[in-house]
Predicted model as a PDB file, atoms N, CA, C, CB and O in Angstrom, pLDDT in the B-factor column:
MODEL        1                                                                  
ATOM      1  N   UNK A   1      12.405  21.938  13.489  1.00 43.00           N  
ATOM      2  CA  UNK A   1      11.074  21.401  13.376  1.00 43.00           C  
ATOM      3  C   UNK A   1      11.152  19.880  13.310  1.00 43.00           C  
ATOM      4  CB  UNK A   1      10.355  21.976  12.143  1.00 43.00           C  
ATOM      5  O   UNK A   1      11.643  19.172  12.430  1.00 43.00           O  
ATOM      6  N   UNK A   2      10.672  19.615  14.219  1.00 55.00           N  
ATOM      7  CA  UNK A   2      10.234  17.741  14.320  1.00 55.00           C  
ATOM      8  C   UNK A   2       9.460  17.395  13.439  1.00 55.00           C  
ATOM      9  CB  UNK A   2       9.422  17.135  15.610  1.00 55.00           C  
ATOM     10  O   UNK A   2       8.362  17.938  13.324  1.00 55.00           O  
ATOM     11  N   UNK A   3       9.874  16.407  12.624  1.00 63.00           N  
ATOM     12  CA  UNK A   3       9.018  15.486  11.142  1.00 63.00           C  
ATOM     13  C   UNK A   3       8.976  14.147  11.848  1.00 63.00           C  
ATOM     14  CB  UNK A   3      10.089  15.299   9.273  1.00 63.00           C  
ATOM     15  O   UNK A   3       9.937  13.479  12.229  1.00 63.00           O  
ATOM     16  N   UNK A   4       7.471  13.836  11.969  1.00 69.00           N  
ATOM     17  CA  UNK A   4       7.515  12.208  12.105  1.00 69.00           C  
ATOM     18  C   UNK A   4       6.654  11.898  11.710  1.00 69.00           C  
ATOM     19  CB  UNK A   4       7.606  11.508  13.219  1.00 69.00           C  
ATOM     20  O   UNK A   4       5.753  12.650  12.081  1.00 69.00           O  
ATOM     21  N   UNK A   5       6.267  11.039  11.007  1.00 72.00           N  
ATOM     22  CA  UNK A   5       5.325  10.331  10.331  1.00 72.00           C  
ATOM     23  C   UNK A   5       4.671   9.264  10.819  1.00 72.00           C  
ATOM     24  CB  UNK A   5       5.767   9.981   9.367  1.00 72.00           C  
ATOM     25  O   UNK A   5       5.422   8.350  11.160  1.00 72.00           O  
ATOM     26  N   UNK A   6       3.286   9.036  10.997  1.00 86.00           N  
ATOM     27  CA  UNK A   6       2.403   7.851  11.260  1.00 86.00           C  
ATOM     28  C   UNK A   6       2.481   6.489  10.491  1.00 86.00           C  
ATOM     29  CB  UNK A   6       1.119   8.299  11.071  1.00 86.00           C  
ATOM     30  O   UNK A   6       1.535   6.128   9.790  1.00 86.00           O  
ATOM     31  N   UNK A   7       3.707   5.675  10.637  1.00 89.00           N  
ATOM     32  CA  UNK A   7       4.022   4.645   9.137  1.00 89.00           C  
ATOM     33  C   UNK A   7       2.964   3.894   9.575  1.00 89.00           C  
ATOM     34  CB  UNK A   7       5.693   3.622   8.820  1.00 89.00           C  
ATOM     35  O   UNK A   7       2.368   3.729   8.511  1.00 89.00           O  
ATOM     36  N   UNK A   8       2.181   3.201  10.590  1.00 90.00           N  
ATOM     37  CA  UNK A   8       1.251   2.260  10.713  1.00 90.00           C  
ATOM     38  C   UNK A   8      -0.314   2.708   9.898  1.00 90.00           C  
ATOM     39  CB  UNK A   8       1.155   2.037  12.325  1.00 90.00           C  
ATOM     40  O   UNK A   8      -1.040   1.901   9.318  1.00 90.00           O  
ATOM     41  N   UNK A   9      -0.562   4.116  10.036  1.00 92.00           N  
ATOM     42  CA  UNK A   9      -1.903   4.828   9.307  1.00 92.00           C  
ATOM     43  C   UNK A   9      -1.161   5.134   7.589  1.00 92.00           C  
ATOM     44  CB  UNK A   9      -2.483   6.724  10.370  1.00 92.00           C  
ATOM     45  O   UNK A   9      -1.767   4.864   6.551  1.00 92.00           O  
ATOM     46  N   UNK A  10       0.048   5.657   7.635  1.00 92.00           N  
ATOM     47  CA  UNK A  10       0.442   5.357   5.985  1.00 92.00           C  
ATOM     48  C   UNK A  10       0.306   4.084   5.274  1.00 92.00           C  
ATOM     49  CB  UNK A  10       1.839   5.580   5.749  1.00 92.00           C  
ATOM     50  O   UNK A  10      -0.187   3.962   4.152  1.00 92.00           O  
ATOM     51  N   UNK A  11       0.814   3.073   6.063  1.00 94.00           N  
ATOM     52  CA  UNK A  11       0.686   1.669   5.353  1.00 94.00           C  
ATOM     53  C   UNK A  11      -0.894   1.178   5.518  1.00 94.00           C  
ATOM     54  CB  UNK A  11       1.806   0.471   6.116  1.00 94.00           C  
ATOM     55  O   UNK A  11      -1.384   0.611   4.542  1.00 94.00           O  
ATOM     56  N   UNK A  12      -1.486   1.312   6.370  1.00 95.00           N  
ATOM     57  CA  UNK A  12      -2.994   1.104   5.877  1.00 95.00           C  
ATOM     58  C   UNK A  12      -3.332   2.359   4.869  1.00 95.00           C  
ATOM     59  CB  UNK A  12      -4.150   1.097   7.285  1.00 95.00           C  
ATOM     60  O   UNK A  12      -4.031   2.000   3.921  1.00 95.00           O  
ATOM     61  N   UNK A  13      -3.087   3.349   4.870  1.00 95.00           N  
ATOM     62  CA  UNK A  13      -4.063   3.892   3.815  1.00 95.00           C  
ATOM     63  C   UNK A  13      -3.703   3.322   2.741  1.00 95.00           C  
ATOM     64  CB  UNK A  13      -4.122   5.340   3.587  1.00 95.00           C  
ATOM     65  O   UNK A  13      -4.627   2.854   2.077  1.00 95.00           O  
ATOM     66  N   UNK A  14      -2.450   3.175   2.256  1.00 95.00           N  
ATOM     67  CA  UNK A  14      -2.064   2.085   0.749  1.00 95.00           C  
ATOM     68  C   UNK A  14      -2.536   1.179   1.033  1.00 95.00           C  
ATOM     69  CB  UNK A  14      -0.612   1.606   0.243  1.00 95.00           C  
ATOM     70  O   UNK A  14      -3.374   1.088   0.136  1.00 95.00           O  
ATOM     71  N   UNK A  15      -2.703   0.161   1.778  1.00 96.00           N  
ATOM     72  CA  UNK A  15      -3.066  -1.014   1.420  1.00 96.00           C  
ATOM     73  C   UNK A  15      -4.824  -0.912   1.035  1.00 96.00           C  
ATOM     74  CB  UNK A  15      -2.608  -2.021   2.649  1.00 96.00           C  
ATOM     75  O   UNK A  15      -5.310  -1.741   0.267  1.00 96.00           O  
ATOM     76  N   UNK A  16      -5.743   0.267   1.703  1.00 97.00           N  
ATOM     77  CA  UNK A  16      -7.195   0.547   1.772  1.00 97.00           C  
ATOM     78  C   UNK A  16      -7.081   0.996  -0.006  1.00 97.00           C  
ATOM     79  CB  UNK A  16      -7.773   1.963   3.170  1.00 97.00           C  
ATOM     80  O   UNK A  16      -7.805   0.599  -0.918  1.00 97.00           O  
ATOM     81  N   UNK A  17      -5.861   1.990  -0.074  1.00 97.00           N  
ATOM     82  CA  UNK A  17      -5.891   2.620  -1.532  1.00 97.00           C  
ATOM     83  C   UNK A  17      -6.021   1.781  -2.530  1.00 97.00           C  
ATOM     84  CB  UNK A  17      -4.760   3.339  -1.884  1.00 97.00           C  
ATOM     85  O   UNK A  17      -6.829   1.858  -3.456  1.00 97.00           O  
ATOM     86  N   UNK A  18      -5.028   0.783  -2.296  1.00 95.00           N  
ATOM     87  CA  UNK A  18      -4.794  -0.311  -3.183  1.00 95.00           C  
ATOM     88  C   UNK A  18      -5.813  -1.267  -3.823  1.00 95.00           C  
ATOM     89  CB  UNK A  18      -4.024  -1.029  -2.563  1.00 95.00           C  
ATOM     90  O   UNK A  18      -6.173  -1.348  -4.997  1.00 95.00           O  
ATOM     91  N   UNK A  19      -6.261  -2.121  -2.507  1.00 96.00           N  
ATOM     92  CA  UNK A  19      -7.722  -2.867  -2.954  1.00 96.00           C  
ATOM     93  C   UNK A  19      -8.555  -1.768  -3.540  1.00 96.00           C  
ATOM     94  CB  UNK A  19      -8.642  -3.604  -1.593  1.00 96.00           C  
ATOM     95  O   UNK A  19      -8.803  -1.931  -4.734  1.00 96.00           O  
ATOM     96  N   UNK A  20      -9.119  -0.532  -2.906  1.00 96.00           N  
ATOM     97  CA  UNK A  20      -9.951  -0.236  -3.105  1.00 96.00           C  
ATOM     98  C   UNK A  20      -9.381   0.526  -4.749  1.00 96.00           C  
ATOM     99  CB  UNK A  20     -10.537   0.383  -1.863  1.00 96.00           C  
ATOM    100  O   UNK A  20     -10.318   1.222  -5.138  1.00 96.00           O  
ATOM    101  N   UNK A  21      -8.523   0.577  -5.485  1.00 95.00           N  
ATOM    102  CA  UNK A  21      -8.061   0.522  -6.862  1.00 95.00           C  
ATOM    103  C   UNK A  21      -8.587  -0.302  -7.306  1.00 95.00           C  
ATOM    104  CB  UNK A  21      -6.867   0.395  -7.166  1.00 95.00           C  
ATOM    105  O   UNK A  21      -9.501  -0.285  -8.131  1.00 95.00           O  
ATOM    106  N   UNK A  22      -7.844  -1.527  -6.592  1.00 94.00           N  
ATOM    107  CA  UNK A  22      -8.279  -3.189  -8.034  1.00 94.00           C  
ATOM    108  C   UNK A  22      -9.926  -3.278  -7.694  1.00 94.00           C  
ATOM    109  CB  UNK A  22      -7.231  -5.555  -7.465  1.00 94.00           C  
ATOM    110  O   UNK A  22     -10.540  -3.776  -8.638  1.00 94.00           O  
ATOM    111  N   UNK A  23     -10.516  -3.018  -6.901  1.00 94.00           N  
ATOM    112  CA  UNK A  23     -11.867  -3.299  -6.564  1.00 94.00           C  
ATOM    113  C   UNK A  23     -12.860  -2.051  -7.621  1.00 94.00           C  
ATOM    114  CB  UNK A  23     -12.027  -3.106  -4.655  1.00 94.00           C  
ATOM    115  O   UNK A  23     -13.953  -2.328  -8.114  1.00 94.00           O  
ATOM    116  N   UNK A  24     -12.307  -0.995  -7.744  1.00 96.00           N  
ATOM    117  CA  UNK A  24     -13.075   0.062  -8.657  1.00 96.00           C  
ATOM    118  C   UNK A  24     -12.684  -0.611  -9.964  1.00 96.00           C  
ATOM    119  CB  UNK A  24     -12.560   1.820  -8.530  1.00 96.00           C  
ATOM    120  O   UNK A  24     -13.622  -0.768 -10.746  1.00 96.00           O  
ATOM    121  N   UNK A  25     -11.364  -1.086 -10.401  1.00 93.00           N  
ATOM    122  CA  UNK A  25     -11.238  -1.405 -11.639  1.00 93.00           C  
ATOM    123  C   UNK A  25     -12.241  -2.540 -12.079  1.00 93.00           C  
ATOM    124  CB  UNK A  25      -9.889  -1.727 -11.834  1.00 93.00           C  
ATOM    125  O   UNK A  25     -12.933  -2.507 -13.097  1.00 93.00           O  
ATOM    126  N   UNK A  26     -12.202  -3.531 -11.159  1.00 93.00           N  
ATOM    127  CA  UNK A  26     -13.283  -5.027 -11.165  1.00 93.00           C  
ATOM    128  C   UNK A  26     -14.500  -4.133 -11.655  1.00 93.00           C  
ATOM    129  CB  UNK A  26     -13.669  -6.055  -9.280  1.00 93.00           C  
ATOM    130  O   UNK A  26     -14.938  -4.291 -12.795  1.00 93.00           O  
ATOM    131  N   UNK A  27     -14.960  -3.341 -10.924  1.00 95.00           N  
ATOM    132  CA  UNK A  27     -16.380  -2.672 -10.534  1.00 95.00           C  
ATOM    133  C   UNK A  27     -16.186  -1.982 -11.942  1.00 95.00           C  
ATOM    134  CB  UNK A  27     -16.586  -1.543  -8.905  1.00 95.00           C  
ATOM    135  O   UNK A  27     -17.377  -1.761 -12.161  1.00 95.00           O  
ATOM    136  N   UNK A  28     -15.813  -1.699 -12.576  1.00 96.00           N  
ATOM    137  CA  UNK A  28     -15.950  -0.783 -14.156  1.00 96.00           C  
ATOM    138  C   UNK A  28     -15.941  -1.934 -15.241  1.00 96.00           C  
ATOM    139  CB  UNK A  28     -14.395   0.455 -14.553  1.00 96.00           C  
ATOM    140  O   UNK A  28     -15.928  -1.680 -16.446  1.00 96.00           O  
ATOM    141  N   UNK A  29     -15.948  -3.262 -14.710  1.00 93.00           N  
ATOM    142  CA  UNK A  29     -15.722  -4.095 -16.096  1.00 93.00           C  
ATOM    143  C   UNK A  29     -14.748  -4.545 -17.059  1.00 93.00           C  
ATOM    144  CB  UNK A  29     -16.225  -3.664 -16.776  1.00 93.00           C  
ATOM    145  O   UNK A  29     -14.958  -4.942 -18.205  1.00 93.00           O  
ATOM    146  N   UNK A  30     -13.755  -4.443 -16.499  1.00 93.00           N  
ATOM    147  CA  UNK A  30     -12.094  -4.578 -16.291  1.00 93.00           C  
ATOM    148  C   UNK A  30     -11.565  -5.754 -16.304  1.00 93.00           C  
ATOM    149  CB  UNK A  30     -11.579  -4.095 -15.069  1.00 93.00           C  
ATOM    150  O   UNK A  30     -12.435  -6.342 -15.659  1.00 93.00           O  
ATOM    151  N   UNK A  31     -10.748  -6.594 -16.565  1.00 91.00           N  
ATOM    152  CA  UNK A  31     -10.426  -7.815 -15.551  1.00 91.00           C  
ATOM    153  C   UNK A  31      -8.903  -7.861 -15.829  1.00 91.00           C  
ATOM    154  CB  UNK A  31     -11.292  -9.435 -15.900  1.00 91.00           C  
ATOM    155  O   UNK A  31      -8.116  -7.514 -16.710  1.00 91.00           O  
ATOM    156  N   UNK A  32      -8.896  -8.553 -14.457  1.00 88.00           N  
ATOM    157  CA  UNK A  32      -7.452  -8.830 -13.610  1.00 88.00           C  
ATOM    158  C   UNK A  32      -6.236  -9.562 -15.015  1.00 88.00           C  
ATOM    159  CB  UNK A  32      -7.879 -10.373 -11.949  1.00 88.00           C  
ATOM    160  O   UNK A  32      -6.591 -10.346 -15.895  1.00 88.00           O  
ATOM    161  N   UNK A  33      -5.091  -9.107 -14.856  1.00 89.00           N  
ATOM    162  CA  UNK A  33      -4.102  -9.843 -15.600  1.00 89.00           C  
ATOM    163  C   UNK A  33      -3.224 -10.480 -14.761  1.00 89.00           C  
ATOM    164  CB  UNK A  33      -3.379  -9.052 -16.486  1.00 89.00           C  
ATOM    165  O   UNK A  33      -2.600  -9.825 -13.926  1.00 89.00           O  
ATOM    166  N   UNK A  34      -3.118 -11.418 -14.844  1.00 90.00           N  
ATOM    167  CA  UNK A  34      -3.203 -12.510 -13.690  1.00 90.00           C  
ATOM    168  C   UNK A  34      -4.016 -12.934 -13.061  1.00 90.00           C  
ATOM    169  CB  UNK A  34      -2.698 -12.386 -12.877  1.00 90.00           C  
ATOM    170  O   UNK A  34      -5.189 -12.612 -13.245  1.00 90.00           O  
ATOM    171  N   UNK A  35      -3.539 -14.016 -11.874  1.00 93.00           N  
ATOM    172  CA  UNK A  35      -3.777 -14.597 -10.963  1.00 93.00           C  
ATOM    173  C   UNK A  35      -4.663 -13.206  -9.777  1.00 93.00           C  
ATOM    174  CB  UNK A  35      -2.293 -15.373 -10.595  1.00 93.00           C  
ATOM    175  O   UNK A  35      -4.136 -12.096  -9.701  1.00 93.00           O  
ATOM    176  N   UNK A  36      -5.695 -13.452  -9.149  1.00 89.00           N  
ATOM    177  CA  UNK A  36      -5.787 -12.232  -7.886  1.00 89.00           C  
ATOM    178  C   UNK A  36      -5.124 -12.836  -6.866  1.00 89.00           C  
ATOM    179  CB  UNK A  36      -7.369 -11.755  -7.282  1.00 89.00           C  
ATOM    180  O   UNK A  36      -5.177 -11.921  -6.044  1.00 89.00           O  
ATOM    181  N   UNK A  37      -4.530 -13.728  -6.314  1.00 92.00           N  
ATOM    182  CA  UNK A  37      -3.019 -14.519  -5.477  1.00 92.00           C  
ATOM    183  C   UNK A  37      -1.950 -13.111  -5.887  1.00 92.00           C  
ATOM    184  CB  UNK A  37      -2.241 -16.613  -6.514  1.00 92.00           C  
ATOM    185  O   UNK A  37      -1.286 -12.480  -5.063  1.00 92.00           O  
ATOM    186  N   UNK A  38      -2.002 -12.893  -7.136  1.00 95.00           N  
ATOM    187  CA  UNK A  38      -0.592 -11.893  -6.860  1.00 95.00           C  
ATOM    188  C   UNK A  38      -1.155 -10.613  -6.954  1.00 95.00           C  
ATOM    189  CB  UNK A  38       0.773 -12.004  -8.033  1.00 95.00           C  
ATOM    190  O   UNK A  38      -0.348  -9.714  -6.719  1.00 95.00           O  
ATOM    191  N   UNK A  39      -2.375 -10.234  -7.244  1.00 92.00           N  
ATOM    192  CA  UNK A  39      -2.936  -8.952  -6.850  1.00 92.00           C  
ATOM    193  C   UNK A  39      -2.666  -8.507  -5.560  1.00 92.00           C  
ATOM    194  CB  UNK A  39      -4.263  -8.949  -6.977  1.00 92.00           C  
ATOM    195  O   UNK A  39      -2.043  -7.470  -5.329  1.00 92.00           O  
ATOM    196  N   UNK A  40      -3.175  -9.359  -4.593  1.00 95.00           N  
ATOM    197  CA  UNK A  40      -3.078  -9.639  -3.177  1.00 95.00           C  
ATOM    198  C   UNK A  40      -1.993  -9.112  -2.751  1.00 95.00           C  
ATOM    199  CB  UNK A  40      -3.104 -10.955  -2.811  1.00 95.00           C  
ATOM    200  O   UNK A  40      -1.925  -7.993  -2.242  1.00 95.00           O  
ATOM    201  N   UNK A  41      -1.000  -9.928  -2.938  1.00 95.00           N  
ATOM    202  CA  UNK A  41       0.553 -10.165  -2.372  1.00 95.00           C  
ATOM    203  C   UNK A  41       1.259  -8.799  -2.919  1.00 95.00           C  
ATOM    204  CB  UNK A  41       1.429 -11.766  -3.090  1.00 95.00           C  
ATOM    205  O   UNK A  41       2.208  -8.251  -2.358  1.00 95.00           O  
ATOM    206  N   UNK A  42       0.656  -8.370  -4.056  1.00 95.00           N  
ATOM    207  CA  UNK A  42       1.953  -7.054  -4.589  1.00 95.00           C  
ATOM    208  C   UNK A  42       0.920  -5.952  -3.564  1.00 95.00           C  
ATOM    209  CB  UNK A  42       2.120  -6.449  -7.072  1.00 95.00           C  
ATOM    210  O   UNK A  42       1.357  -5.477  -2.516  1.00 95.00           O  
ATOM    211  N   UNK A  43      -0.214  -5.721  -3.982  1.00 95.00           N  
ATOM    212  CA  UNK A  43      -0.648  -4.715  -2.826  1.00 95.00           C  
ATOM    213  C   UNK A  43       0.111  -4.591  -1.269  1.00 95.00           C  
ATOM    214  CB  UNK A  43      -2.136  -5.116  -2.535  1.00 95.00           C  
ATOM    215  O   UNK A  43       0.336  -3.631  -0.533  1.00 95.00           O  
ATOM    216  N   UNK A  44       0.360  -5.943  -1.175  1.00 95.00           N  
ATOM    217  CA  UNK A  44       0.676  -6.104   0.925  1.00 95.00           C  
ATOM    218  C   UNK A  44       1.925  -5.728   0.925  1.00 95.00           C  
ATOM    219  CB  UNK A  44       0.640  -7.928   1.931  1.00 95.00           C  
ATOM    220  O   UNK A  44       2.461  -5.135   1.861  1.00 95.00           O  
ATOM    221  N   UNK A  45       2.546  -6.095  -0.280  1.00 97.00           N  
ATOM    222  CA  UNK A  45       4.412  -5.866  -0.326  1.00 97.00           C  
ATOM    223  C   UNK A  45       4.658  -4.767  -0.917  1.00 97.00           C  
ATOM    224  CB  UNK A  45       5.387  -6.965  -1.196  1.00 97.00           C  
ATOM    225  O   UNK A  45       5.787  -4.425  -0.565  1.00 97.00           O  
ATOM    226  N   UNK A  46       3.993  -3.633  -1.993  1.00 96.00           N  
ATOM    227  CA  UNK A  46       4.255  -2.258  -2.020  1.00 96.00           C  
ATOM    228  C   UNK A  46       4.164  -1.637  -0.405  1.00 96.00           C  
ATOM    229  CB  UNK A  46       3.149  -1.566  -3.077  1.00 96.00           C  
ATOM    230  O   UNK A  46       5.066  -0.872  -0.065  1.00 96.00           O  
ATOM    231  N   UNK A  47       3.157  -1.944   0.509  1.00 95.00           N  
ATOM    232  CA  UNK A  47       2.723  -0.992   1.036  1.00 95.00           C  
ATOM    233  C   UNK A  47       3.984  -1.040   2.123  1.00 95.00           C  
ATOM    234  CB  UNK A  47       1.177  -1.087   1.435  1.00 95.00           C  
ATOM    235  O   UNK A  47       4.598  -0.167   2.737  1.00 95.00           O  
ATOM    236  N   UNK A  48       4.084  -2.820   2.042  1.00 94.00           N  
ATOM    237  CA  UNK A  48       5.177  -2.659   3.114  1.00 94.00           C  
ATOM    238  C   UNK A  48       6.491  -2.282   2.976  1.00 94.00           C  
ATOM    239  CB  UNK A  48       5.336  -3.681   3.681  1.00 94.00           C  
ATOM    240  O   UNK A  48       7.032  -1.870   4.003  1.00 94.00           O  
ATOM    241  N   UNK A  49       6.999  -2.311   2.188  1.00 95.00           N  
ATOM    242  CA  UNK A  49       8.139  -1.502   1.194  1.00 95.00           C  
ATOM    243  C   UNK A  49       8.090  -0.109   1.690  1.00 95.00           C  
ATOM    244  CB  UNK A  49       7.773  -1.494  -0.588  1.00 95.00           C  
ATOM    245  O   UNK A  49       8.769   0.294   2.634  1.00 95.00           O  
ATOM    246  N   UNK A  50       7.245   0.617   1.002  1.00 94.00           N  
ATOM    247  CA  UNK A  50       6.634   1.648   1.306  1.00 94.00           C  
ATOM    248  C   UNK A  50       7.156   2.028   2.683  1.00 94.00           C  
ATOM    249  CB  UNK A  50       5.244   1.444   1.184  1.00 94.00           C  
ATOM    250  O   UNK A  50       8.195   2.651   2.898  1.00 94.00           O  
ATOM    251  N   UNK A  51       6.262   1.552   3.620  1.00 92.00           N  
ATOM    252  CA  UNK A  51       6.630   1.749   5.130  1.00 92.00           C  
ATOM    253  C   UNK A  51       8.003   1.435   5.351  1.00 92.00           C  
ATOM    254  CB  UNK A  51       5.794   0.869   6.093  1.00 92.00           C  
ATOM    255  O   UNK A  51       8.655   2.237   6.019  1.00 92.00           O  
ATOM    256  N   UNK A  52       8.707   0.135   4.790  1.00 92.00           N  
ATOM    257  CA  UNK A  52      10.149   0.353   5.249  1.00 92.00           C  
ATOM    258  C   UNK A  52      10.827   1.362   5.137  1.00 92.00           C  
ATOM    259  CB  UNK A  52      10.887  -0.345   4.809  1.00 92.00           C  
ATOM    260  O   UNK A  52      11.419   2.002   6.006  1.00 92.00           O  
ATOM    261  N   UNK A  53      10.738   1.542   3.903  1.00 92.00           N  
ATOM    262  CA  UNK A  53      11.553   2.841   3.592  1.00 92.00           C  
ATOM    263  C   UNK A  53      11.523   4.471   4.620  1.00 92.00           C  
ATOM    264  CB  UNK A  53      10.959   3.181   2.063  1.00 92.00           C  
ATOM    265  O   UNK A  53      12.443   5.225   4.936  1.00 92.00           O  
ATOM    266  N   UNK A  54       9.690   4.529   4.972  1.00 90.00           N  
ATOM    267  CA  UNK A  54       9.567   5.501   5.150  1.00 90.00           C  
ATOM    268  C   UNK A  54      10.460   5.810   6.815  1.00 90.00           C  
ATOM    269  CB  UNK A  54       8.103   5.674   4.880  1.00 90.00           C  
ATOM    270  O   UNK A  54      11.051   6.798   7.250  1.00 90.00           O  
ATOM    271  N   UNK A  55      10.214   4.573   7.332  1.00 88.00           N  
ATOM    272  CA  UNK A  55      10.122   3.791   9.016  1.00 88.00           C  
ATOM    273  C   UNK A  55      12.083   4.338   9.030  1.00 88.00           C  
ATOM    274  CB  UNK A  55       9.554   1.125   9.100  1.00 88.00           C  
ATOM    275  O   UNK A  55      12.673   5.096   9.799  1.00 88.00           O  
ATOM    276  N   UNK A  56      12.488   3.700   8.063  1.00 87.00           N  
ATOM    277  CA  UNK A  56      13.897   3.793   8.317  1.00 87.00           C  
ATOM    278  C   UNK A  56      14.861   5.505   7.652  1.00 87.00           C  
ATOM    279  CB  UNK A  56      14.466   2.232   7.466  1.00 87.00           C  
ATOM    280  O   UNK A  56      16.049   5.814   7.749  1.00 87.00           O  
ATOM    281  N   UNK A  57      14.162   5.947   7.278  1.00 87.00           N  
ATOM    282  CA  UNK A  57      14.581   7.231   6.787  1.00 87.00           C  
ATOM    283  C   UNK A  57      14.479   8.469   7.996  1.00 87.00           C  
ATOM    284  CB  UNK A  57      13.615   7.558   5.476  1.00 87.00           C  
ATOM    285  O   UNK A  57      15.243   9.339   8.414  1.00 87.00           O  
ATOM    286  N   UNK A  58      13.178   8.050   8.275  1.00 79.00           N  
ATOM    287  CA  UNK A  58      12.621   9.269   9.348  1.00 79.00           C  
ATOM    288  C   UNK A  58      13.315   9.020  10.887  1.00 79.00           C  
ATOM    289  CB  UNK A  58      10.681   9.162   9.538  1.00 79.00           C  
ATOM    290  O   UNK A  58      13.131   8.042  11.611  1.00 79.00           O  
ATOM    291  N   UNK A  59      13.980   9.947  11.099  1.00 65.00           N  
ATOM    292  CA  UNK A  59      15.202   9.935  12.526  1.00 65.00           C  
ATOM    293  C   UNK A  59      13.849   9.924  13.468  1.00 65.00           C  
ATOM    294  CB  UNK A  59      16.626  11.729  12.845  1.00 65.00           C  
ATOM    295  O   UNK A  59      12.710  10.355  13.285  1.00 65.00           O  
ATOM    296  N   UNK A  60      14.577   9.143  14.708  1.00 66.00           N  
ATOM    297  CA  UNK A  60      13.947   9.090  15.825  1.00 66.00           C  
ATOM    298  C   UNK A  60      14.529  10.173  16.828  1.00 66.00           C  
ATOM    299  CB  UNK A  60      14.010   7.729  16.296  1.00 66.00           C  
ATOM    300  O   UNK A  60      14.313  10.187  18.039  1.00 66.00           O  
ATOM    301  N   UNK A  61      15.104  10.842  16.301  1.00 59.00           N  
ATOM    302  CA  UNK A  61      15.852  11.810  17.395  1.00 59.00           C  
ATOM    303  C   UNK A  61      14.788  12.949  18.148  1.00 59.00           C  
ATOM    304  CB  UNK A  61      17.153  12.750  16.513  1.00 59.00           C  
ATOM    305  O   UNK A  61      15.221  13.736  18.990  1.00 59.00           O  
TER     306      UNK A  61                                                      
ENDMDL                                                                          
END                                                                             
């Protein structure tokens, strides 16, 4: 059985998941610890992490 995964629609749905996390938390009355500069940047770099990992695990065979 062939496994391949969509890493370009995985890494957008985290990154959609992500904001749309810190954006419900804002929206409940919450606030940010930190800077939102590194809100930003850790969202874009989990997701892309994320995708590396997934991108380089899954055989192209």
């Amino acid at each position: 059985m062939k496994r391949s995964m969509d890493v370009p629609a995985l890494v957008t749905s985290l990154i959609l998941l992500g904001f749309g996390g810190v954006g419900a938390w804002l929206l409940t009355g919450h606030h940010l610890v930190g800077p939102p500069s590194m809100w930003f940047a850790s969202i874009l770099m989990v997701a892309g992490i994320v995708g590396l990992m997934v991108s380089l695990t899954t055989s192209r065979r």
